[in-house]
Phi, psi and omega in degrees: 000315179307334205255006177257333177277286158021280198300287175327320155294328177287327168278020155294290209282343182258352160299307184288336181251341137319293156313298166328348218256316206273332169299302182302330176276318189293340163255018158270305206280346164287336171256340163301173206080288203293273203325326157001254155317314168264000153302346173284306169283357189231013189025069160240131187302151209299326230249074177266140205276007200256277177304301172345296217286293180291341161305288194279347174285323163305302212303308182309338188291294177299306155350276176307320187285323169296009197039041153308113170271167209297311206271349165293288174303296162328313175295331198293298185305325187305308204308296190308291216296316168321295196292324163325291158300004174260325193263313195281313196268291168350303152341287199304325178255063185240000000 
């Protein structure tokens, strides 16, 4: 039975670090909205590859230092970032 408690906690506790997960993306994508919106009103493209680049060389930077691995993370990011750009040229041919 203890190791069955164990487990419920431990899966409690990663339920829980999930939601953070899915709150912090819905106030991103809340703010890809704004940035949008005003890349729109200001006719600048959804995509700058300078900040992308460097944007994704951190996120791997940080990873590995949490002992992430590269190719875990690069997926995470290529995804955020993709969906990201989908909400902004959405905006933009609006």
């Amino acid at each position: 039975m203890e190791n069955q408690d164990e487990l419920q906690e431990l899966r409690t506790q990663i339920d829980a670090l999930d939601r953070d997960v899915i709150n912090s993306l819905a106030k991103r994508t809340a703010l890809v909205e704004q940035i949008g919106r005003y890349k729109a009103a200001n006719s600048i493209k959804a995509v700058d590859e300078d900040r992308r680049d460097a944007l994704k060389r951190m996120w791997i930077k940080s990873g590995e230092s949490l002992g992430l691995p590269t190719e875990f993370i690069t997926a995470i990011y290529d995804t955020i970032h993709e969906y990201s750009v989908s909400i902004e040229n959405k905006i933009k041919n609006l």
